[in-house]
C-alpha positions as CSV (number, residue, x, y, z in Angstrom):
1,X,-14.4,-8.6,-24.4
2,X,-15.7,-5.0,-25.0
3,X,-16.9,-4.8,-21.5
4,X,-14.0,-6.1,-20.0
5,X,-11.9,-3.8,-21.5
6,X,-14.2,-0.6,-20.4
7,X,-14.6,-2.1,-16.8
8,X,-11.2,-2.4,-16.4
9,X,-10.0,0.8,-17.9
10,X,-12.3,2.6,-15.5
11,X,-10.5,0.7,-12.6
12,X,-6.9,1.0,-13.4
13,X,-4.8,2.3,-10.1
14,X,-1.9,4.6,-11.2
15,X,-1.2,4.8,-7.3
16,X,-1.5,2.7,-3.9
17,X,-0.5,4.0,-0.7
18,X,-0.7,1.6,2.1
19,X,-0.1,2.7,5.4
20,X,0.8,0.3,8.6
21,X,0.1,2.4,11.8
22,X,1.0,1.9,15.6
23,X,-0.3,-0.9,18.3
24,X,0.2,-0.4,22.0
25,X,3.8,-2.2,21.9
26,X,6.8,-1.6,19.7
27,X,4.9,-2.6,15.9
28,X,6.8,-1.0,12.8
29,X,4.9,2.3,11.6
30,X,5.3,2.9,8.2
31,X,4.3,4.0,4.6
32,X,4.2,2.4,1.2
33,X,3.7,4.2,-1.9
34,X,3.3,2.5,-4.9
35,X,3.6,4.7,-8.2
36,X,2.8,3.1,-12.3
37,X,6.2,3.7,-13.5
38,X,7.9,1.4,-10.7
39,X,8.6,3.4,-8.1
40,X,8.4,2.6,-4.3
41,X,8.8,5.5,-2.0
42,X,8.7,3.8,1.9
43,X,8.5,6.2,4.9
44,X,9.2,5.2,7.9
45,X,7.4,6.4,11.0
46,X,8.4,4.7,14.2
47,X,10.3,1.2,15.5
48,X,11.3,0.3,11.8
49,X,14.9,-0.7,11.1
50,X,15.6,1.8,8.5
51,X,14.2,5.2,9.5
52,X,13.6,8.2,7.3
53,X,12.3,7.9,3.5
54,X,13.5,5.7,0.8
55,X,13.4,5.1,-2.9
56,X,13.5,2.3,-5.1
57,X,12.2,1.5,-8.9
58,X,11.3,-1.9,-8.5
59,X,10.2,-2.1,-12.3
60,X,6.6,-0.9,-13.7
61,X,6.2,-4.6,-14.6
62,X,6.2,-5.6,-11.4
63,X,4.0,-2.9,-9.8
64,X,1.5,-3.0,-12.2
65,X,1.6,-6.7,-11.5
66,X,0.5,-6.0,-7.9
67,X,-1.9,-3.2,-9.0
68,X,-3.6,-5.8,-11.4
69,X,-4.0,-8.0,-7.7
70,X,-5.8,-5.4,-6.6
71,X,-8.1,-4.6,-9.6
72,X,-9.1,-8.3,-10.0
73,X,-10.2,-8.7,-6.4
74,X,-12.2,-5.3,-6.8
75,X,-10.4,-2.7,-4.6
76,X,-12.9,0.4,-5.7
77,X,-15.7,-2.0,-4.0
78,X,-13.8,-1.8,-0.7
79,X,-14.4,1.1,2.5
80,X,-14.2,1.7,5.7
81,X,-14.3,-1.1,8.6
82,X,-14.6,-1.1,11.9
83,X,-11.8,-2.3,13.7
84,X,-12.9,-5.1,16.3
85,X,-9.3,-5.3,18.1
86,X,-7.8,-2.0,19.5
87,X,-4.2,-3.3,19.8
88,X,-4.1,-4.2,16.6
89,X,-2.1,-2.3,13.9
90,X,-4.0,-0.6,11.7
91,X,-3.8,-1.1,7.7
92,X,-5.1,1.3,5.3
93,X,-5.4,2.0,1.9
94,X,-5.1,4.7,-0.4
95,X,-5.9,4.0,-4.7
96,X,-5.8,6.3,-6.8
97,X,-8.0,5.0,-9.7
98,X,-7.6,6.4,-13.3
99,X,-11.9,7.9,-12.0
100,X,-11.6,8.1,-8.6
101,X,-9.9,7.8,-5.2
102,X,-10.4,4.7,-3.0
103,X,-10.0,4.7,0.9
104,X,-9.9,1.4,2.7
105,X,-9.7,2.3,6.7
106,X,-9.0,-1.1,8.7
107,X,-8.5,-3.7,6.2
108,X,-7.6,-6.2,8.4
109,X,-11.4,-6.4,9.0
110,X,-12.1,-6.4,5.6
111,X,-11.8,-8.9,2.5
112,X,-8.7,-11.2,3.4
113,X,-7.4,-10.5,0.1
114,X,-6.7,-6.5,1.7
115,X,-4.3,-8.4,4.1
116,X,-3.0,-11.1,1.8
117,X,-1.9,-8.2,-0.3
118,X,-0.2,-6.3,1.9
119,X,2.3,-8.5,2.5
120,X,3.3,-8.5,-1.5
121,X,3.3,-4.5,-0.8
122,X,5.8,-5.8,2.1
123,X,7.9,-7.8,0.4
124,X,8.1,-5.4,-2.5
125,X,8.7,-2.6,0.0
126,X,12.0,-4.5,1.6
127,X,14.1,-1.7,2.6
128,X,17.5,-2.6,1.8
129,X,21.4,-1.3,1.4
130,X,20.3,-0.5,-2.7
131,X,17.7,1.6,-1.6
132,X,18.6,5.2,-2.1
133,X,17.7,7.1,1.2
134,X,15.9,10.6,0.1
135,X,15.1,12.4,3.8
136,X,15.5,12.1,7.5
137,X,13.1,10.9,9.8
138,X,10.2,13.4,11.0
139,X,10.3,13.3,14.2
140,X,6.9,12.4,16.1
């Protein structure tokens, strides 16, 4: 268990950012940050339903649930790949790691688990009435 415990220490995530960017029609354009304590901070950035930035503590339990996903299916071992579709939406990744910064560019191309994941980032990222709503939309 002693090299379990080391592994894993080395790759805890104290932050995720996942990012959803434009296609050539009307896709939602968006951010998702994920933070250890609980916190969900989504920014919109065009053809969402709820525009501007919101905030939400969806329980450290339950994002270090999602950032445990991520650490299982080895994240840190993850890059950049090419994207083989140009209409489709990009999906990147930002990790902070307790040693180091991860950068996933194009994950749909990548390991399905990138995508699979997302949509739990999604559905933890459901932008409702008990959100709180912290700024206005930048405009693009």
């Amino acid at each position: 268990a002693g090299v379990t415990s080391a592994r894993s220490a080395a790759a805890k995530i104290s932050t995720l950012r996942m990012s959803r960017g434009a296609c050539f029609g009307k896709c939602p354009s968006y951010t998702v940050d994920l933070y250890s304590d609980g916190r969900v901070v989504y920014t919109s950035k065009m053809f969402t339903k709820y525009e501007g930035t919101y905030e939400k503590n969806m329980g450290a339990d339950k994002v270090q649930a999602l950032f445990r996903e991520f650490e299982n299916n080895r994240a840190d071992t993850c890059g950049k790949y090419n994207s083989m579709i140009p209409d489709l939406p990009p999906l990147h990744y930002d990790i902070q790691f307790e040693q180091k910064k991860v950068e996933i560019r194009n994950a749909n191309f990548g390991p399905k688990f990138l995508v699979k994941l997302s949509d739990k980032v999604d559905e933890l990222a459901k932008v409702d009435d008990s959100w709180k709503k912290t700024a206005e939309p930048v405009k693009q």
